[in-house]
mmCIF file of the N, C-alpha and C atoms, coordinates in Angstrom:
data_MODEL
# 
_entry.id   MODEL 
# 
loop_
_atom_site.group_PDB 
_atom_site.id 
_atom_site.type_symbol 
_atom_site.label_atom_id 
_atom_site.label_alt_id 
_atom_site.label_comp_id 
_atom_site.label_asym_id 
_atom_site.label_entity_id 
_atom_site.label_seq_id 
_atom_site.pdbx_PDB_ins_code 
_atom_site.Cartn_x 
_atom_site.Cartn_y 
_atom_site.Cartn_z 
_atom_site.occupancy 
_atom_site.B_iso_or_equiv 
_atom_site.pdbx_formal_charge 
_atom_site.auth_seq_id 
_atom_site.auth_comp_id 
_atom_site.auth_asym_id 
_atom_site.auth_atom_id 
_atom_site.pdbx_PDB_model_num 
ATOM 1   N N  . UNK A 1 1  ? -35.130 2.465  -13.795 1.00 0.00 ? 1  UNK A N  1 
ATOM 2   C CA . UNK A 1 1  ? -33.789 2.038  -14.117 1.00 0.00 ? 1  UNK A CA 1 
ATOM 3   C C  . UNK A 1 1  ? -32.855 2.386  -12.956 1.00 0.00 ? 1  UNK A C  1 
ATOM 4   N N  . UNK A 1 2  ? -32.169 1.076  -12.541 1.00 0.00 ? 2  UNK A N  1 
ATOM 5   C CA . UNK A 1 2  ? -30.866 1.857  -11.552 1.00 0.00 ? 2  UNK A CA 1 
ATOM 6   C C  . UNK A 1 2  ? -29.849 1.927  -12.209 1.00 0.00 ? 2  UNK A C  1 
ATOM 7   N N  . UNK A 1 3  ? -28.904 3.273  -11.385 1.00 0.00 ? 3  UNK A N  1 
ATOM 8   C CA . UNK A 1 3  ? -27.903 3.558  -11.830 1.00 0.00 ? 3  UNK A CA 1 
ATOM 9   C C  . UNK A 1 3  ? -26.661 2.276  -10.975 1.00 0.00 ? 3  UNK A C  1 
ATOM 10  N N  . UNK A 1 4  ? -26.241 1.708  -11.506 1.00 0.00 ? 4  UNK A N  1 
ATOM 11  C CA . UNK A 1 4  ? -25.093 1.204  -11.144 1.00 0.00 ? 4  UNK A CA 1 
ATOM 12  C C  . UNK A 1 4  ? -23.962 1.604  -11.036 1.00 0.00 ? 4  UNK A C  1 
ATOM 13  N N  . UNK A 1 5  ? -23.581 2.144  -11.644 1.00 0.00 ? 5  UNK A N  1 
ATOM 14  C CA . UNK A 1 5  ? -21.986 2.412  -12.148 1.00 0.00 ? 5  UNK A CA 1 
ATOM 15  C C  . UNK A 1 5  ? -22.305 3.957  -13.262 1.00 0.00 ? 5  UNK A C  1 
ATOM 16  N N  . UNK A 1 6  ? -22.728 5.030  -12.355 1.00 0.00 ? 6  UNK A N  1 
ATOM 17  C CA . UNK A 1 6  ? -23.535 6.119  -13.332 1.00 0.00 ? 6  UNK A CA 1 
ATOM 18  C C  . UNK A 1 6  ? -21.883 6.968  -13.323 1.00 0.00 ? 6  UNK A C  1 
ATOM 19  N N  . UNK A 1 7  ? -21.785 6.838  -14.617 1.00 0.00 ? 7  UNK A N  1 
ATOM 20  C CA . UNK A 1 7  ? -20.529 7.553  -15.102 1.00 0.00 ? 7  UNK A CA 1 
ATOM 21  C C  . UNK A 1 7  ? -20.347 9.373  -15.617 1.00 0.00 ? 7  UNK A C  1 
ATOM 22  N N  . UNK A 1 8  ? -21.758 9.762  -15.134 1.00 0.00 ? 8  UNK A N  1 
ATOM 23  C CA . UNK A 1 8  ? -22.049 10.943 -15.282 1.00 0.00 ? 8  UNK A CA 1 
ATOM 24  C C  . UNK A 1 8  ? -21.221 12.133 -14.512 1.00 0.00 ? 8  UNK A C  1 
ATOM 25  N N  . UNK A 1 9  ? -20.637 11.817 -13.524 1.00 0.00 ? 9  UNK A N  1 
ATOM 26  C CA . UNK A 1 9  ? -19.811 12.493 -12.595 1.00 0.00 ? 9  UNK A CA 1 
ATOM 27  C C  . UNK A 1 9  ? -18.750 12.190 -12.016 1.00 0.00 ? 9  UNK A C  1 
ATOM 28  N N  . UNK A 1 10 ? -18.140 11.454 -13.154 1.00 0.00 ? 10 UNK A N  1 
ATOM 29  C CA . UNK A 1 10 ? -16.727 10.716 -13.045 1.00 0.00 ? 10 UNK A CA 1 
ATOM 30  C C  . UNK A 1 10 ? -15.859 11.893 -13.466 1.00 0.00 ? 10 UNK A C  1 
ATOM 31  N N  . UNK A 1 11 ? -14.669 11.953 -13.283 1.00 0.00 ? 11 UNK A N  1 
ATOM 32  C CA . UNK A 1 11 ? -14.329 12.848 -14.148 1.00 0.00 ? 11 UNK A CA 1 
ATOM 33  C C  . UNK A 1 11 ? -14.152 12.360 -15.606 1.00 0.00 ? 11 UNK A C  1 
ATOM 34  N N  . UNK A 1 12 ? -14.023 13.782 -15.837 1.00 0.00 ? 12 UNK A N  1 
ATOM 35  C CA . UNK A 1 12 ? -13.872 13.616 -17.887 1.00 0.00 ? 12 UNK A CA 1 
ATOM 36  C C  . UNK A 1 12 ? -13.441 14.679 -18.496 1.00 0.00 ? 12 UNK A C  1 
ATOM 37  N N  . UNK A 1 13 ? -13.135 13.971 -19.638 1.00 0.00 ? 13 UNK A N  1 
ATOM 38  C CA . UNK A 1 13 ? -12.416 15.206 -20.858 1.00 0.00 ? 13 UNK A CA 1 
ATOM 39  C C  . UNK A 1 13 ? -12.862 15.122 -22.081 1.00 0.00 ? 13 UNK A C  1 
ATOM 40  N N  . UNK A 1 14 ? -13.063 16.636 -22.559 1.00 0.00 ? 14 UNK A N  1 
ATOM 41  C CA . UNK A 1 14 ? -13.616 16.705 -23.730 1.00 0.00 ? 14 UNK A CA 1 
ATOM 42  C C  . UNK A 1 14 ? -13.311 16.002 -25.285 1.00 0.00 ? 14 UNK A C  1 
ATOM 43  N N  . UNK A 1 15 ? -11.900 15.873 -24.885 1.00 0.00 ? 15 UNK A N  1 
ATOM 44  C CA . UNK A 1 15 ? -11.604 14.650 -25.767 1.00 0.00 ? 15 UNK A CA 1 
ATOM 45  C C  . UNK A 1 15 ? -11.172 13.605 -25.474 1.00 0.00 ? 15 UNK A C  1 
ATOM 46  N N  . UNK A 1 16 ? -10.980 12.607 -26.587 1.00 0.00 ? 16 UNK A N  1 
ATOM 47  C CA . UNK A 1 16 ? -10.230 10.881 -25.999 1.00 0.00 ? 16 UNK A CA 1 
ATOM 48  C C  . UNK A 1 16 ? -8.730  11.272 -25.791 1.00 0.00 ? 16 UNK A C  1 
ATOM 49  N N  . UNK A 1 17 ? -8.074  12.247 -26.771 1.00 0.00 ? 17 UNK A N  1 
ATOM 50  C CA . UNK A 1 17 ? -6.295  12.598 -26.447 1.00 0.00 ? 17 UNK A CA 1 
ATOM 51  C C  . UNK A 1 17 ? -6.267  13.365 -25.129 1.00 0.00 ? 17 UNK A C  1 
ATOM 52  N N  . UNK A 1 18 ? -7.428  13.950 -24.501 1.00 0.00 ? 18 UNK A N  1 
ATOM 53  C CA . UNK A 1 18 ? -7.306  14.812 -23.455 1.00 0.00 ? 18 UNK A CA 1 
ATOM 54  C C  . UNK A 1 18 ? -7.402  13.899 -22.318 1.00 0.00 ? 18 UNK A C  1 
ATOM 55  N N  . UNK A 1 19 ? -8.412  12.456 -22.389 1.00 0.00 ? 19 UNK A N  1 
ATOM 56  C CA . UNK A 1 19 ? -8.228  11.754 -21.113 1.00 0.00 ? 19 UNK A CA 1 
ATOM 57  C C  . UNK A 1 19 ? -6.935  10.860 -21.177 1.00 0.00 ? 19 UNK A C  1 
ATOM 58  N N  . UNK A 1 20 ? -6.443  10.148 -22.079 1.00 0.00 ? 20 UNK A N  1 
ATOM 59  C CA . UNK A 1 20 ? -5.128  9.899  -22.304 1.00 0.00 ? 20 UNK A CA 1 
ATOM 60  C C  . UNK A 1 20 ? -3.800  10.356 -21.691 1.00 0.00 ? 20 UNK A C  1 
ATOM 61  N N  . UNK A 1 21 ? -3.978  11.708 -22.026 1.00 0.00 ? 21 UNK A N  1 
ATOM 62  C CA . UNK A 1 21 ? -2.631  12.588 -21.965 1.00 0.00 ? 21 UNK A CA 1 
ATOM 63  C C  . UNK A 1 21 ? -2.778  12.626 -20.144 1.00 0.00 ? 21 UNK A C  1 
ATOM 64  N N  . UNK A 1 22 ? -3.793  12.895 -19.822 1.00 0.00 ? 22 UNK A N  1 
ATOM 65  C CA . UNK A 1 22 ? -4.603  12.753 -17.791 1.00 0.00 ? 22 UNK A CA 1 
ATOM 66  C C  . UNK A 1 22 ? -3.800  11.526 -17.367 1.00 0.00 ? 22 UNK A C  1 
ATOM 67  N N  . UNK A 1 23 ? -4.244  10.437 -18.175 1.00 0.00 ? 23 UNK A N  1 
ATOM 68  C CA . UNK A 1 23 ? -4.014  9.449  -17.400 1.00 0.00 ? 23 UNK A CA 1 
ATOM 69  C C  . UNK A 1 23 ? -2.594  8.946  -17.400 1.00 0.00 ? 23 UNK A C  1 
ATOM 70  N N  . UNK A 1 24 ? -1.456  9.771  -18.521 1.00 0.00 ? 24 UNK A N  1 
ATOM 71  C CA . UNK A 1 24 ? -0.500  9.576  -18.637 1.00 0.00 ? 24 UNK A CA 1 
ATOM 72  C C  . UNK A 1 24 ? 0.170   10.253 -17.211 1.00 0.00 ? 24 UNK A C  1 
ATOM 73  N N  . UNK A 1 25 ? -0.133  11.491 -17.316 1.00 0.00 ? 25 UNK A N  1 
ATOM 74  C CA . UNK A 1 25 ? 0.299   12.095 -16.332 1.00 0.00 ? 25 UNK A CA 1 
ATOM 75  C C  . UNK A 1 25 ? 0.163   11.715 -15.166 1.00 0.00 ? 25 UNK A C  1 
ATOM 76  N N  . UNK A 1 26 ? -0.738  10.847 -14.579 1.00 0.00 ? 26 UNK A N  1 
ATOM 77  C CA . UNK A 1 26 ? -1.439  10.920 -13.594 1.00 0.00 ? 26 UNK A CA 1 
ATOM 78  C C  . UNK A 1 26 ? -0.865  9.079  -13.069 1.00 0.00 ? 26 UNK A C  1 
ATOM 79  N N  . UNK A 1 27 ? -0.034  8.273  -13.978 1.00 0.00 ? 27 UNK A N  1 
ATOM 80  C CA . UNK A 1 27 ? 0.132   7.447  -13.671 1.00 0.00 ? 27 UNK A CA 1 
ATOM 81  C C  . UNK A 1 27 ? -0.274  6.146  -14.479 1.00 0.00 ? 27 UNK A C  1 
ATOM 82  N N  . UNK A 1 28 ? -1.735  6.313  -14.036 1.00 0.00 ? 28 UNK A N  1 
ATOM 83  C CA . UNK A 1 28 ? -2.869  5.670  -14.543 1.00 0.00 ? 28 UNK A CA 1 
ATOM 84  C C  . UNK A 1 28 ? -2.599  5.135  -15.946 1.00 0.00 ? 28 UNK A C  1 
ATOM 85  N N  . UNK A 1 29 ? -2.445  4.942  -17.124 1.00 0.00 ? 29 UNK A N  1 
ATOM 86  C CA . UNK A 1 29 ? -2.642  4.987  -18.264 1.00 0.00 ? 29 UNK A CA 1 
ATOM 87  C C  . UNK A 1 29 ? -2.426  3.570  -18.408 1.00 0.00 ? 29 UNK A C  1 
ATOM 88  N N  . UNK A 1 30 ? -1.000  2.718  -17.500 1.00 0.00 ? 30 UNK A N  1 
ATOM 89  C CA . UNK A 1 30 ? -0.992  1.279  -17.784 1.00 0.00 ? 30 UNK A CA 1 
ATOM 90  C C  . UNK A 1 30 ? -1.302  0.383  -16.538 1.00 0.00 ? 30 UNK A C  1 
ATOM 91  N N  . UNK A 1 31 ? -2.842  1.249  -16.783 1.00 0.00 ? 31 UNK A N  1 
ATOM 92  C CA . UNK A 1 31 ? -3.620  0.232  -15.596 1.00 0.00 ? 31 UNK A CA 1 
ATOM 93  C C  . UNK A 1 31 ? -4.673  -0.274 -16.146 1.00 0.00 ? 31 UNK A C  1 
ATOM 94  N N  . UNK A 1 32 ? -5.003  -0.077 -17.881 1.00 0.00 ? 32 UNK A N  1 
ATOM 95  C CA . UNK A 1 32 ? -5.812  -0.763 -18.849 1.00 0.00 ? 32 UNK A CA 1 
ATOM 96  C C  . UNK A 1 32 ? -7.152  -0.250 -18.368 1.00 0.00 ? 32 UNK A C  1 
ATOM 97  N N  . UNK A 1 33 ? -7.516  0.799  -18.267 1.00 0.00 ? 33 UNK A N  1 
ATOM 98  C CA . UNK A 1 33 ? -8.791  1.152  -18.290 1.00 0.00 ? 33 UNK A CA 1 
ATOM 99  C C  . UNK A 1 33 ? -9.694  0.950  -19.259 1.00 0.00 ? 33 UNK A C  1 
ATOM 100 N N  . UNK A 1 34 ? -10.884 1.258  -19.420 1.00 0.00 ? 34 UNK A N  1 
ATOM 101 C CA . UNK A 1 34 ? -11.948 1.087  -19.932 1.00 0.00 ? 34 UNK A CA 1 
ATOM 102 C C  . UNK A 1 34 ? -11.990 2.672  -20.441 1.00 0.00 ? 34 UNK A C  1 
ATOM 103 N N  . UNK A 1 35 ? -12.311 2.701  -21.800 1.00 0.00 ? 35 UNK A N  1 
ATOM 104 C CA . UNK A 1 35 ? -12.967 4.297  -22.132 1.00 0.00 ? 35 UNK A CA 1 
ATOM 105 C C  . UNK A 1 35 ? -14.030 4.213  -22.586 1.00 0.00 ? 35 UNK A C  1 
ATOM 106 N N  . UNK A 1 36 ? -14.778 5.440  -21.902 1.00 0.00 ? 36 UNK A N  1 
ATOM 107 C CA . UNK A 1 36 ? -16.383 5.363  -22.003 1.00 0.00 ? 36 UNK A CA 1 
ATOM 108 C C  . UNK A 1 36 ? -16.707 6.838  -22.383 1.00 0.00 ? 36 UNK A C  1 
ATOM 109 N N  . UNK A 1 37 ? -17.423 6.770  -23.172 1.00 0.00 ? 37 UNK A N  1 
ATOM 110 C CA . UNK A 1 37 ? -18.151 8.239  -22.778 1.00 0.00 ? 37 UNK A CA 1 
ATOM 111 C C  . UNK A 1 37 ? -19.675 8.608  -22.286 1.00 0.00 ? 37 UNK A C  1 
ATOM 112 N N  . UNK A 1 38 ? -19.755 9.367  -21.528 1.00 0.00 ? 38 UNK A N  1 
ATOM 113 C CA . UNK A 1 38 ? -20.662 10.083 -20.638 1.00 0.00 ? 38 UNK A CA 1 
ATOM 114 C C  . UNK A 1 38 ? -21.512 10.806 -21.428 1.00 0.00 ? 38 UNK A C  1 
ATOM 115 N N  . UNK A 1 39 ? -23.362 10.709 -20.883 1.00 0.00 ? 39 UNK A N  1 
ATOM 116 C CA . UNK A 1 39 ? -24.081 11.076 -21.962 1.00 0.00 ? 39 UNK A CA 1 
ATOM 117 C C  . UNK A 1 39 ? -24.113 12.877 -22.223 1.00 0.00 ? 39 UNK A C  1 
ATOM 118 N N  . UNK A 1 40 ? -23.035 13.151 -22.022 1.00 0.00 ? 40 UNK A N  1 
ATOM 119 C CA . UNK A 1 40 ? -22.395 14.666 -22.533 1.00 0.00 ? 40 UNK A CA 1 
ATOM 120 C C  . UNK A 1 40 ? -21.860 14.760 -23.889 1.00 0.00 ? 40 UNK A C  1 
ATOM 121 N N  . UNK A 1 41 ? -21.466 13.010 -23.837 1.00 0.00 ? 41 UNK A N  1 
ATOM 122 C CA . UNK A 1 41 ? -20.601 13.239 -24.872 1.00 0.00 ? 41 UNK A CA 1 
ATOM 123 C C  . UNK A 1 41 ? -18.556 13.065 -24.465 1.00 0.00 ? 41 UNK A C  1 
ATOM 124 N N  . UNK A 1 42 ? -18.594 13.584 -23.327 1.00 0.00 ? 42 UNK A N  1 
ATOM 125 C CA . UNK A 1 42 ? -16.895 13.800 -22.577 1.00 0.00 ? 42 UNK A CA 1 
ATOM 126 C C  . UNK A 1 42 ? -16.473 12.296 -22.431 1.00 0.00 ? 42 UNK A C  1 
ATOM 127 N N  . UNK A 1 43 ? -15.095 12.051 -22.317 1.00 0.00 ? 43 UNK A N  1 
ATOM 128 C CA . UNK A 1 43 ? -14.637 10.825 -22.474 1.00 0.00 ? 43 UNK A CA 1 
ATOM 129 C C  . UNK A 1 43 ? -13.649 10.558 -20.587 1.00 0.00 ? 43 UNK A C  1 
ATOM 130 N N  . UNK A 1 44 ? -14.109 9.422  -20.472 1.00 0.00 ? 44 UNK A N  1 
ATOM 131 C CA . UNK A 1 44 ? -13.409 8.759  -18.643 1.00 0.00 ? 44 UNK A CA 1 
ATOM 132 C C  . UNK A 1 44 ? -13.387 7.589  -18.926 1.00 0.00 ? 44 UNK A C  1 
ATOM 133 N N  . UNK A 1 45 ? -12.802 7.411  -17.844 1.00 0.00 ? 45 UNK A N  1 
ATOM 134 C CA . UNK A 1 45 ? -11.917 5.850  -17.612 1.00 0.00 ? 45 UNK A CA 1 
ATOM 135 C C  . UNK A 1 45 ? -12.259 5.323  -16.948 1.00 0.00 ? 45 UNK A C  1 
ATOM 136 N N  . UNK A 1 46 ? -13.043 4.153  -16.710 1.00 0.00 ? 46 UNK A N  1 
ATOM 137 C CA . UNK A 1 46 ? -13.396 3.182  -15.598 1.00 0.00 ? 46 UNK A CA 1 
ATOM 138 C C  . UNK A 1 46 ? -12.072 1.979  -15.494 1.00 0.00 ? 46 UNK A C  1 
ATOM 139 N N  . UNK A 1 47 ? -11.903 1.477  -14.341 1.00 0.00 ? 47 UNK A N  1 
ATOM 140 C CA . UNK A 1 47 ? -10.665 1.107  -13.641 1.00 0.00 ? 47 UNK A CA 1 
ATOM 141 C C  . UNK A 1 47 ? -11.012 -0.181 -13.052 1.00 0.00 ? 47 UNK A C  1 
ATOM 142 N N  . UNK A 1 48 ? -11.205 -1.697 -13.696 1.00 0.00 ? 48 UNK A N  1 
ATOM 143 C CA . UNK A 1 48 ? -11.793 -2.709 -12.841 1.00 0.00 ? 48 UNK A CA 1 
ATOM 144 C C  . UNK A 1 48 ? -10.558 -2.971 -11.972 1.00 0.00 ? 48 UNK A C  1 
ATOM 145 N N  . UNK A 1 49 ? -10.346 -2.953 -11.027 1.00 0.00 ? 49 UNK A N  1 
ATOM 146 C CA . UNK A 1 49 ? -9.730  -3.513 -10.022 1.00 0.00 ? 49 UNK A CA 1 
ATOM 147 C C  . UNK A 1 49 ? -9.125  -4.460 -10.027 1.00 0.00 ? 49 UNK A C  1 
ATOM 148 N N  . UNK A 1 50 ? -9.516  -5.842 -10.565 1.00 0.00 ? 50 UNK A N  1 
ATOM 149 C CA . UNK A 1 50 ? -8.682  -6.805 -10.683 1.00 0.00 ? 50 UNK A CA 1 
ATOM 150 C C  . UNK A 1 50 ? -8.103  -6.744 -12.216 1.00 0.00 ? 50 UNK A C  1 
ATOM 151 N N  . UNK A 1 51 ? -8.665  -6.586 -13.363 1.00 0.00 ? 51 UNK A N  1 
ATOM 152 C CA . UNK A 1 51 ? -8.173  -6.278 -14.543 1.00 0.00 ? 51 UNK A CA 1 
ATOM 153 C C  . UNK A 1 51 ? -7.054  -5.061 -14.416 1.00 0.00 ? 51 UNK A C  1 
ATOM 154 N N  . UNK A 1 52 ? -7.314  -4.159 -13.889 1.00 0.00 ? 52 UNK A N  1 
ATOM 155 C CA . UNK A 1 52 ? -6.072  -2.764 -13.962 1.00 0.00 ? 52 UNK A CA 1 
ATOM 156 C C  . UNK A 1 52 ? -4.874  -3.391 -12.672 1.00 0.00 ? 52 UNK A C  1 
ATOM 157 N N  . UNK A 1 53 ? -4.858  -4.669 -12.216 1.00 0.00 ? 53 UNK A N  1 
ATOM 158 C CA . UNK A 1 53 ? -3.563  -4.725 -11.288 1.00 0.00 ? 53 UNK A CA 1 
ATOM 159 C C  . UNK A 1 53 ? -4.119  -4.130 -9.833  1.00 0.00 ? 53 UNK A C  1 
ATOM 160 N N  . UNK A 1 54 ? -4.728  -3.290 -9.572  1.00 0.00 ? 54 UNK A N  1 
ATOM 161 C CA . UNK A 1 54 ? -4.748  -2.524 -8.444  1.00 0.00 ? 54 UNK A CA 1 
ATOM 162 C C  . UNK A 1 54 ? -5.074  -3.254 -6.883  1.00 0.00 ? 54 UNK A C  1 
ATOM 163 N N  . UNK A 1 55 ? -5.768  -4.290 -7.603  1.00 0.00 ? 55 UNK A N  1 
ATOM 164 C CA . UNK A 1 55 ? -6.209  -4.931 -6.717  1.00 0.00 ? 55 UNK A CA 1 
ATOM 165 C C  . UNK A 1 55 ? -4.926  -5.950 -5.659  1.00 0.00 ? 55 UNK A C  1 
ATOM 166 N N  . UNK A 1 56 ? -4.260  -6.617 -6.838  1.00 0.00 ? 56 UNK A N  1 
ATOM 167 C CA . UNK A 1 56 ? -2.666  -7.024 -6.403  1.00 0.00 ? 56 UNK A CA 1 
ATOM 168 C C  . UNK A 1 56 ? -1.964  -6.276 -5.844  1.00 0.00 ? 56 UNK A C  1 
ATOM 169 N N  . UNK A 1 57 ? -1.731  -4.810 -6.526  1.00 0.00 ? 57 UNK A N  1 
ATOM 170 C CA . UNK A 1 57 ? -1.063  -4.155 -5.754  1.00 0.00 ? 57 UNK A CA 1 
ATOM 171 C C  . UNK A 1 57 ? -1.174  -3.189 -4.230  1.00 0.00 ? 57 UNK A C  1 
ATOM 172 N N  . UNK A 1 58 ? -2.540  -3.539 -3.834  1.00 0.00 ? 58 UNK A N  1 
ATOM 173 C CA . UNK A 1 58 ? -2.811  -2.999 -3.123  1.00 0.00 ? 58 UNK A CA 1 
ATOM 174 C C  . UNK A 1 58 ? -3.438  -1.382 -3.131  1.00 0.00 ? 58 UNK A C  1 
ATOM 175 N N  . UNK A 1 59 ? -3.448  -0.915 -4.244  1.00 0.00 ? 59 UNK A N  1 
ATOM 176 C CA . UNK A 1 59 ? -3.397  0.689  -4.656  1.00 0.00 ? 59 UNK A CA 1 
ATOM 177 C C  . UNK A 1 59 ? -4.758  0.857  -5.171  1.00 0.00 ? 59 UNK A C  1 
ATOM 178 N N  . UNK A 1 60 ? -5.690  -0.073 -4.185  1.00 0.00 ? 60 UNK A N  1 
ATOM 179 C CA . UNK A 1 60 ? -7.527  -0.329 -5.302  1.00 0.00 ? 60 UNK A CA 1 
ATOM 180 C C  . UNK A 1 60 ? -7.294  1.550  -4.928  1.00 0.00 ? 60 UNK A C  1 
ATOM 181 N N  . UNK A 1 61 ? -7.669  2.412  -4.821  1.00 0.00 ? 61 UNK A N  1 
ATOM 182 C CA . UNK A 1 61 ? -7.884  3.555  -4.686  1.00 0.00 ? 61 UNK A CA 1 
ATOM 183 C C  . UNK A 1 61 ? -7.024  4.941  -5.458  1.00 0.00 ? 61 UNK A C  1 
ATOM 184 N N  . UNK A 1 62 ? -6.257  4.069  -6.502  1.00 0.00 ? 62 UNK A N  1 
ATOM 185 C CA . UNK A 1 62 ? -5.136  5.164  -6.908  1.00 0.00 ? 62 UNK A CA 1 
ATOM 186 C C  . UNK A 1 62 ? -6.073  6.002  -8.002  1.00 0.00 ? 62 UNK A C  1 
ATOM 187 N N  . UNK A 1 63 ? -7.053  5.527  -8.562  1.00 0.00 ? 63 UNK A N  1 
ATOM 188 C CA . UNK A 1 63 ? -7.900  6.034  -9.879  1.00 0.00 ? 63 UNK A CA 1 
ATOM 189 C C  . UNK A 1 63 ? -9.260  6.763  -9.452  1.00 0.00 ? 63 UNK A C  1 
ATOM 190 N N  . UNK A 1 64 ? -9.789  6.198  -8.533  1.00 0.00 ? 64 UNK A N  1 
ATOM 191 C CA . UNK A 1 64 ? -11.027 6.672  -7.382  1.00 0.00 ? 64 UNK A CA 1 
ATOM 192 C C  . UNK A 1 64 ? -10.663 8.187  -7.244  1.00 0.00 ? 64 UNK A C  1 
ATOM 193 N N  . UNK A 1 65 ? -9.189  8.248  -6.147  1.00 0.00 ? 65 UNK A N  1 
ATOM 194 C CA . UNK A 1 65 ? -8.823  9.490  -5.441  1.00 0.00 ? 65 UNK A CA 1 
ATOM 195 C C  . UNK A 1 65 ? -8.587  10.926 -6.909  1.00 0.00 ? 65 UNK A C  1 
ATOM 196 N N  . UNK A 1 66 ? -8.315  10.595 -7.760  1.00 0.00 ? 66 UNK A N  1 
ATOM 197 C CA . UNK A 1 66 ? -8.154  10.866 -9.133  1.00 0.00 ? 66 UNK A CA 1 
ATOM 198 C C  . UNK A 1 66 ? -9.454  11.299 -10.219 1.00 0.00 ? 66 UNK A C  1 
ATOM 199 N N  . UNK A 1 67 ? -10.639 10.691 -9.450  1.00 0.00 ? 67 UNK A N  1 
ATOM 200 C CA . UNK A 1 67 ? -12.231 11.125 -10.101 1.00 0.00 ? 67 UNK A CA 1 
ATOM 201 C C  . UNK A 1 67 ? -12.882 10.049 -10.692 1.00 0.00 ? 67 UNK A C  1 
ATOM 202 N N  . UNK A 1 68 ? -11.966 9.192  -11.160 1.00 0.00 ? 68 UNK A N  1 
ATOM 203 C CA . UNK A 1 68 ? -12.205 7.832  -11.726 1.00 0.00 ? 68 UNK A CA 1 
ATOM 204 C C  . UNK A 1 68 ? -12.977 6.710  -11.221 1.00 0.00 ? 68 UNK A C  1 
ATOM 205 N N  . UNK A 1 69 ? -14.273 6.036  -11.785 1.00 0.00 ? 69 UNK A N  1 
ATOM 206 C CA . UNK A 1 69 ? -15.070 4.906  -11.255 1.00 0.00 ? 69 UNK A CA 1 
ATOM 207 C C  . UNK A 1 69 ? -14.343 3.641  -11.535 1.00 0.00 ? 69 UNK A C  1 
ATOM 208 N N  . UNK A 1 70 ? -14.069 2.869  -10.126 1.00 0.00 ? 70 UNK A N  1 
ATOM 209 C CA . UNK A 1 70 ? -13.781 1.806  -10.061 1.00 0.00 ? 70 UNK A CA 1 
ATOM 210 C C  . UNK A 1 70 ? -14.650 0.897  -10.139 1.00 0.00 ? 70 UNK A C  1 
ATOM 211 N N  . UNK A 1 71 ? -14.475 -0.449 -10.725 1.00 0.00 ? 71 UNK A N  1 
ATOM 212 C CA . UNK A 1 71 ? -15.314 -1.480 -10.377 1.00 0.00 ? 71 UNK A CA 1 
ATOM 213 C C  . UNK A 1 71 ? -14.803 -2.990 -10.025 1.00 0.00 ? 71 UNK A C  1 
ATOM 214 N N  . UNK A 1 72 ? -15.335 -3.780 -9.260  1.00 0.00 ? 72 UNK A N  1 
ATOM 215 C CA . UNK A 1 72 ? -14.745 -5.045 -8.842  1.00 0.00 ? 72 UNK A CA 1 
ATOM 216 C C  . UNK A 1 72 ? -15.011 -6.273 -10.101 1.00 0.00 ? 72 UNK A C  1 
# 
């Protein structure tokens, strides 16, 4: 099996209000992420690029620099 998009070392939080409240802070939150959870169990945000705006705005890297997996 390949890993594509292995969300295992994305960052994450132990809860869904804990990655929320992150991504509030952090900007992120109305860039329509994706919530996933990691086979830990912990909850992250994947960030498609053209769906979250980033890509328009030029800022593909604002969620990356942040721990977050982007995808095109």
């Amino acid at each position: 099996m390949i890993d594509f998009c292995n969300i295992d070392n994305a960052k994450s939080y132990a809860t869904e209000a804990n990655l929320m409240k992150a991504l509030a802070t952090l900007g992120l939150d109305q860039m329509r992420p994706v919530i996933v959870r990691n086979r830990e169990g912990r909850f992250t945000a994947i960030f498609g690029l053209h769906l979250s705006g980033m890509a328009s705005s030029g800022n593909v890297m604002a969620a990356a620099n942040h721990g977050f997996k982007t995808i095109n």
